[in-house]
N, C-alpha and C positions, 0 to 999 in steps of 0.2 A: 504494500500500500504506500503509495506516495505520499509524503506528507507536504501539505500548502505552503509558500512561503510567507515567511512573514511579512508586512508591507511597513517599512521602518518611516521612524522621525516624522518631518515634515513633510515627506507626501501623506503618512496617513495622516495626519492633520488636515492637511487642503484636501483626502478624500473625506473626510469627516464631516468638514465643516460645507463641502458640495455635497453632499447625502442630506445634512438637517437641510439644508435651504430649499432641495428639489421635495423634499418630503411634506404632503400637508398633514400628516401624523406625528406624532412623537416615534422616535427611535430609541428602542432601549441598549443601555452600554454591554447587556449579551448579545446584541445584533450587531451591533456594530465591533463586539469585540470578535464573530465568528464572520466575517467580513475583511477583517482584516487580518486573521490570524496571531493577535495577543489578547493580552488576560483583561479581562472587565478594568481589573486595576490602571492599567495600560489607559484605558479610554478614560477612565476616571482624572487622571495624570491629562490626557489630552485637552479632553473638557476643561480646564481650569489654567491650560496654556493659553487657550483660545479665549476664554473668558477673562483673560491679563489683558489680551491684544484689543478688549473694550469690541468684542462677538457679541451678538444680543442672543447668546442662549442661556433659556433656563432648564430646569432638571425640575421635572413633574412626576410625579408617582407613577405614569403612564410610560415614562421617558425623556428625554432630551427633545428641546423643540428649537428652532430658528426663530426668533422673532420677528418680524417681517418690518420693516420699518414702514411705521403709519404716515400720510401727509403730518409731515410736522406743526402742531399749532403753534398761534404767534406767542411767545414766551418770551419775556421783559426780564434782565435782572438786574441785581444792584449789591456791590457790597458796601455796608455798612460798619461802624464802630462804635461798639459798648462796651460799657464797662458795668459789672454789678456783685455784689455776694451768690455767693454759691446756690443760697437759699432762696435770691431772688429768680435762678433758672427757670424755674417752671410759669412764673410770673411773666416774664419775658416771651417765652415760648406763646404763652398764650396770647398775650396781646398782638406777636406776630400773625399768629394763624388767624385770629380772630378777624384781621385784614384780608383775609382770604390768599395769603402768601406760602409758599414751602420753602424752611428755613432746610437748605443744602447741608451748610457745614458748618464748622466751626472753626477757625485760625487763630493762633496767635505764635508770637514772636518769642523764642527760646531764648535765653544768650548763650546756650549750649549748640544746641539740634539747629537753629534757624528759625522758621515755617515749619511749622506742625500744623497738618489739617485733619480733621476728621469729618466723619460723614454724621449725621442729622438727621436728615431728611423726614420732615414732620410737616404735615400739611394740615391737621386737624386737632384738636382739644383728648380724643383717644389717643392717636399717635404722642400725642407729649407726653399724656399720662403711662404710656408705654416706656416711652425713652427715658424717664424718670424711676420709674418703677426697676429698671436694668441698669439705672448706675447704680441707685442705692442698693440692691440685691448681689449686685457684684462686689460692693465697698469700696467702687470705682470714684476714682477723682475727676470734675472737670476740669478739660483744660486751663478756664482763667483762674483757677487756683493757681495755675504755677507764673502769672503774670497781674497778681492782685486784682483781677475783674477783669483787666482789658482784653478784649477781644475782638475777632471780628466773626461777620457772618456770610454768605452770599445767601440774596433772597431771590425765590423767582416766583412771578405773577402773573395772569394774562393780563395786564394792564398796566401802563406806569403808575395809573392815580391808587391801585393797591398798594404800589410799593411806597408811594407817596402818603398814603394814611397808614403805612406801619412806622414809618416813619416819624409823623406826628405823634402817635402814639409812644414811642419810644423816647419821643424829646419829651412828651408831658408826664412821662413815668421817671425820670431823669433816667434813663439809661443810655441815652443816644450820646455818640462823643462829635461833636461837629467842628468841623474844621476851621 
């Protein structure tokens, strides 16, 4: 019995990532791993190469899927500069979403690392209460802990005058740093 070869590196990559795309199903990582002759592990390791290179795929109960990129809607952003206690976070969060905004990340200035950013991404009054709920359960620090409040954010809207009333908001709560 012959055995298959195996299809290495980056072609089975670019055959990978041309399988999810022509697929309108989910592909599972035993199909694709019997496809290409390596281990599930193998595609698992591929999946999360391609997923570096900013792929739009995600991993479903079903399988692996390509995301198709949608007409993109019009999206406005803005970074901004705060500063507040730790304790004020969730106070914050809120007033942003509450503008109908989704706070991206969060940045600040190391004198060690440089630029630290981390992701956010909270677009609702659940979603904060979520991201809150996973620092404190972690015993996790926010980042303007290690720069006395200051930080920044990038915010994004379908509209300027959203990011324009989070903004007012953030100046009338004092947390907005303005230039």
């Amino acid at each position: 019995m012959k055995e298959e070869k195996k299809i290495l590196g980056e072609t089975r990559r670019q055959l990978i990532l041309q399988w999810l795309k022509e697929s309108g199903t989910p592909l599972t990582g035993a199909e694709l791993a019997a496809k290409t002759n390596v281990s599930r592990q193998v595609i698992v390791q591929d999946i999360s190469l391609l997923k570096a290179r900013n792929e739009p795929i995600i991993a479903t109960s079903q399988g692996y899927l390509y995301l198709k990129p949608a007409e993109p809607a019009q999206t406005y952003a803005r970074t901004i500069a705060c500063s507040h206690t730790p304790a004020q976070t969730k106070e914050e969060l809120y007033l942003l979403v509450d503008c109908g905004v989704t706070v991206k990340d969060v940045k600040i200035e190391h004198p060690v690392y440089g630029d630290l950013t981390a992701s956010v991404m909270v677009s609702n009054r659940l979603e904060v209460d979520q991201f809150i709920a996973k620092i404190e359960a972690t015993k996790s620090s926010y980042l303007l802990q290690l720069t006395d409040g200051t930080h920044l954010h990038t915010l994004e809207a379908d509209s300027p005058e959203k990011l324009d009333a989070a903004c007012r908001a953030l100046k009338q709560a004092g947390f907005l740093i303005e230039a």
